[in-house]
DOROKOL-619875 format. One record per residue (C-alpha): chain; x, y, z. Coordinates in pm, whole numbers, plus 50000, padded with zeros to 5 digits. Each point is the difference from the previous one (the first is absolute). Example, Ala and Ser with C-alpha at 12.3 -4.5 7.8 and 13.67 -1.06 7.14 Angstrom:
<atoms>
+------+-------+-------+-------+
: unit :    c1 :    c2 :    c3 :
+------+-------+-------+-------+
:    A : 51230 : 49550 : 50780 :
:    A : 50137 : 50344 : 49934 :
+------+-------+-------+-------+
</atoms>
This chain:
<atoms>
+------+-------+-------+-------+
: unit :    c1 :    c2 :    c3 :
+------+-------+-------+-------+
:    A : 95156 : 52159 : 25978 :
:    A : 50018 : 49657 : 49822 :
:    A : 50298 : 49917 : 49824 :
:    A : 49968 : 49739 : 49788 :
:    A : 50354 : 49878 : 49850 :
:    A : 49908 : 49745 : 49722 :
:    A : 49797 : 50236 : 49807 :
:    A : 50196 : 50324 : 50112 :
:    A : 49737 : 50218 : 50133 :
:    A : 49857 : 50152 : 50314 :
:    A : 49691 : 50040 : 50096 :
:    A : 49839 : 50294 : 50237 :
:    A : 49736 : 49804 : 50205 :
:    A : 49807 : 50361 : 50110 :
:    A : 49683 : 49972 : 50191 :
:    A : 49954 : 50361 : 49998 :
:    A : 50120 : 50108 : 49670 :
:    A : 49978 : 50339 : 49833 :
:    A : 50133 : 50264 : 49762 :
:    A : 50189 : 50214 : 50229 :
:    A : 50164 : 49658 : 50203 :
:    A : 50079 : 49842 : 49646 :
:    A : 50295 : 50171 : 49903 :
:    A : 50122 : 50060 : 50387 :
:    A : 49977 : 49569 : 50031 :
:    A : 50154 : 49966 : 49700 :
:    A : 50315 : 50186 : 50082 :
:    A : 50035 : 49819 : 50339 :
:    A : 49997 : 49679 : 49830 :
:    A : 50257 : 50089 : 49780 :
:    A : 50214 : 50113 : 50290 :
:    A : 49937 : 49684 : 50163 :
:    A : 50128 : 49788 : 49683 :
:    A : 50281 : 50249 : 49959 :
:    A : 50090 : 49860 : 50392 :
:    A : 49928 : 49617 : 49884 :
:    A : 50263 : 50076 : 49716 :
:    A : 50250 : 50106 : 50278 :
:    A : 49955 : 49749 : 50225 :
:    A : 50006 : 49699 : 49765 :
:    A : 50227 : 50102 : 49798 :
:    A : 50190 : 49662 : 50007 :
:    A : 49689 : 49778 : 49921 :
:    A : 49914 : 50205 : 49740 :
:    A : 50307 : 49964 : 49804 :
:    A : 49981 : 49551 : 50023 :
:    A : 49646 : 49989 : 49972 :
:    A : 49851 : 50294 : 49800 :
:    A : 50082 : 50023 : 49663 :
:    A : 50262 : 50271 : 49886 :
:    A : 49909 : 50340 : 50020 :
:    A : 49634 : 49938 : 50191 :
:    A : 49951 : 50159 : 50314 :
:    A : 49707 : 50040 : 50254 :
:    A : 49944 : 50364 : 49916 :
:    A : 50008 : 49881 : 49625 :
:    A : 49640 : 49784 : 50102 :
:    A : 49699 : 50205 : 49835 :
:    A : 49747 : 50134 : 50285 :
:    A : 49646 : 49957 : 49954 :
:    A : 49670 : 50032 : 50191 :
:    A : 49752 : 49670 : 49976 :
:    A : 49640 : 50050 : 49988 :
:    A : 49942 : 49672 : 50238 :
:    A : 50109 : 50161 : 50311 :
:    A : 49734 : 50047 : 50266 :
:    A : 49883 : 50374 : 50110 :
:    A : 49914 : 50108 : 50320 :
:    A : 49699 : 50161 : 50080 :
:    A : 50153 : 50249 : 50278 :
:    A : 50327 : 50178 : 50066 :
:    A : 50153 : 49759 : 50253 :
:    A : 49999 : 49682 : 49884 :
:    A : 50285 : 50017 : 49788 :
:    A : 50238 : 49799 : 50281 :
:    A : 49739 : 49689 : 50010 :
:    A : 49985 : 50017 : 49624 :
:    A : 50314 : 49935 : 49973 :
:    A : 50090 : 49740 : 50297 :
:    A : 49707 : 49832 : 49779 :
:    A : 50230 : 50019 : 49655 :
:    A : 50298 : 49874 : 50142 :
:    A : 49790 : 49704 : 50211 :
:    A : 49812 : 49884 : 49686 :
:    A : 50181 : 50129 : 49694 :
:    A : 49834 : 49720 : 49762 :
:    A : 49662 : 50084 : 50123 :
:    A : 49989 : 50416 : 50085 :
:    A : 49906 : 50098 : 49685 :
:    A : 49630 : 49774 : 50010 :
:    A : 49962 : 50153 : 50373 :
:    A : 49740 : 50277 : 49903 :
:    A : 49829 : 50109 : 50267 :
:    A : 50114 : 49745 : 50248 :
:    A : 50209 : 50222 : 50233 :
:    A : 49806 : 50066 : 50310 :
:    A : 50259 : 50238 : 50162 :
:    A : 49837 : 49950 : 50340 :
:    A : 50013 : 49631 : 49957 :
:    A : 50361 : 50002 : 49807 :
:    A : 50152 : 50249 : 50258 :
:    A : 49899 : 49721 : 50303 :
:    A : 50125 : 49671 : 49828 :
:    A : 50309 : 50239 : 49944 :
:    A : 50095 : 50079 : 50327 :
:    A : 49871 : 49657 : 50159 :
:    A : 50238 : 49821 : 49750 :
:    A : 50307 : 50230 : 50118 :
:    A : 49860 : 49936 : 50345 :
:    A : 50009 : 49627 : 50032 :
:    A : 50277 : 49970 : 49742 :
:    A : 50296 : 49790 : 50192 :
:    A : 50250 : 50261 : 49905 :
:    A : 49828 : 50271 : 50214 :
:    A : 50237 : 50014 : 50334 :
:    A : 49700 : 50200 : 50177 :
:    A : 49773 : 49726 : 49948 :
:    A : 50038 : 49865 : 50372 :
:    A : 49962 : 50374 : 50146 :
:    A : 49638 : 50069 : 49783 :
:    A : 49912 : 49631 : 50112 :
:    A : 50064 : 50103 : 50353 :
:    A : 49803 : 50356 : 49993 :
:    A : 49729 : 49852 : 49848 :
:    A : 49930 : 49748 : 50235 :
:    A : 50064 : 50277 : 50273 :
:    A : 49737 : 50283 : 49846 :
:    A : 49738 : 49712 : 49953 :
:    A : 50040 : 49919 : 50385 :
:    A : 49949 : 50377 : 50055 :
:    A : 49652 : 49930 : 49762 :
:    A : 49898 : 49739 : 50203 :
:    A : 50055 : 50161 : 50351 :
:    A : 49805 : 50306 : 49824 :
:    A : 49711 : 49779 : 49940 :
:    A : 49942 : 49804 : 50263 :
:    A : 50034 : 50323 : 50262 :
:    A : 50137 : 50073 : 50306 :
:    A : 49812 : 49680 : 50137 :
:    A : 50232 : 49768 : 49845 :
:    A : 50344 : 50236 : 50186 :
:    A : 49787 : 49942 : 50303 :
:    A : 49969 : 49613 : 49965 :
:    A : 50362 : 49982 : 49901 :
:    A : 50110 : 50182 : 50311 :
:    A : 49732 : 49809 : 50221 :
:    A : 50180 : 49694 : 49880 :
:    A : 50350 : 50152 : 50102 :
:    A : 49914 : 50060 : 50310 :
:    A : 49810 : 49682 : 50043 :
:    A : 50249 : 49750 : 49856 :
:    A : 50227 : 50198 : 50269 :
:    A : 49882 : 49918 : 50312 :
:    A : 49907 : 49650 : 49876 :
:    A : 50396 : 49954 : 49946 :
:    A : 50038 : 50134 : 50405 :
:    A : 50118 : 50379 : 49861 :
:    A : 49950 : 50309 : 50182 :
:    A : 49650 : 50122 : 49937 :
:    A : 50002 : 50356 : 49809 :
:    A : 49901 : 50251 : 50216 :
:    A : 49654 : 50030 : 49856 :
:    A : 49917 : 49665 : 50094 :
:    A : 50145 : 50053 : 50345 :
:    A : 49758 : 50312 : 50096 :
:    A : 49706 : 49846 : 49845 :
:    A : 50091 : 49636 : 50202 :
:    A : 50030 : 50208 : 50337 :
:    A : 49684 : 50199 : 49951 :
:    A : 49850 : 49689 : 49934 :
:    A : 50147 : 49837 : 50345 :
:    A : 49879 : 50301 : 50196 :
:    A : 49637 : 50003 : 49876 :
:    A : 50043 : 49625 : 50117 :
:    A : 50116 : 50077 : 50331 :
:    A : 49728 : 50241 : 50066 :
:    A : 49755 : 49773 : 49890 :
:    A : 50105 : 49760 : 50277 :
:    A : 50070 : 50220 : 50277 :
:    A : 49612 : 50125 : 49930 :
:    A : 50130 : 50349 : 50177 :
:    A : 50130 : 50311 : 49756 :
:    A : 50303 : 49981 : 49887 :
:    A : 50339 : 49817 : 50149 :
:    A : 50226 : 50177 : 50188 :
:    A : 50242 : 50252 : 49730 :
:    A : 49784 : 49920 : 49676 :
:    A : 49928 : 50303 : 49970 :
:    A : 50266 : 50156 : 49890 :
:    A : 50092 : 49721 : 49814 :
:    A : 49683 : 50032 : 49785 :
:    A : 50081 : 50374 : 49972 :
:    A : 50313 : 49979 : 49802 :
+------+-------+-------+-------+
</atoms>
C-alpha cells in the first residue's frame, strides 16, 4: 500500500493480483486508512485541508507493478518496492528470488544493528574448523596430538603414558640387545602387560 498525500490516492502495489484478492485487498486498505485517520488525527486537522481524510484518498491498482512468476515470492517483491520505490515498476523480470532471498538475509546479517552478529561470526568460524579437520582426516588429529605430546616433554613435562610404554619397550629391546642372552631378568612380565 502506497499512500501518496499530494495527489490523495493510494496505490495497491500487488505482485500476485487477481479477481477473488481484489476486493479482499481493497477492504484491508481501507481499514488500514480508517487506522491512519485515528492515529493522526491531530496532523490531519493543521495540515490537511478541512474535511479530507486518509480513508477519503481514492484506491487504485497501477498496471506498472511487477508480477511474480510463482506463489512465494510475494515477501521479496515487496522488500524490493519499498527498497527502490522510484525504480520497481521498470524491474520486469529482474527478481531472481534465489539471488534476492541471499542479498536479503546477508544484508540483515552483517547489518551493524544485528546484536547476534558476533555469535554467527563466532559459529561460523567454529563449523569451518570442523570442515577443515573433516578434510584433512584423522592424520592431521594425529599430528596435532603428536605435537602435544612432543612440545611436552621438550618443556621437561611428564611423558603421557603412551609415550612411557613405548620408551620402556624400546629400553628393553636395547638391553637385550647388549646382554646378547634372552631376555633381562623380570621383562617378561613387563612386556606382558
Amino acid at each position: 500500500m502506497v499512500v501518496k498525500i499530494r495527489s490523495k490516492e493510494v496505490e495497491i502495489w500487488d505482485s500476485l493480483p487477481g479477481r477473488t484478492c481484489k476486493k479482499t485487498r481493497e477492504n484491508l486498505v481501507y481499514h488500514l486508512l480508517n487506522t491512519l485517520d485515528m492515529i493522526f488525527d491531530n496532523e490531519i486537522m493543521i495540515h490537511f485541508d478541512e474535511g479530507c481524510t486518509f480513508s477519503s484518498f481514492k484506491i487504485c491498482h497501477p498496471d506498472c507493478v511487477p508480477i511474480q512468476q510463482n506463489g512465494f515470492d510475494c515477501g521479496i517483491y515487496m522488500l524490493k518496492f519499498m527498497e527502490d520505490y522510484e525504480n520497481a515498476s521498470k524491474a520486469g523480470d529482474k527478481y531472481h528470488s534465489v539471488n534476492e532471498r541471499l542479498r536479503i538475509a546477508l544484508s540483515l546479517l552483517k547489518h551493524p544493528d544485528n546484536q547476534a552478529r558476533k555469535n554467527i561470526a563466532e559459529a561460523r568460524q567454529r563449523s569451518l574448523q570442523k570442515v577443515l579437520c573433516k578434510k584433512r582426516g584423522p592424520q592431521t588429529m594425529k599430528t596435532n596430538e603428536d605435537r602435544v605430546a612432543h612440545s611436552d616433554t621438550d618443556e621437561g613435562l611428564q611423558r603421557s603414558p603412551k609415550k612411557k610404554k613405548t620408551i620402556q619397550e624400546i629400553d628393553a629391546t636395547n638391553v637385550n640387545k647388549k646382554r646378547g642372552r634372552g631376555r633381562p631378568r623380570g621383562s617378561k612380565n613387563k612386556l606382558k602387560k
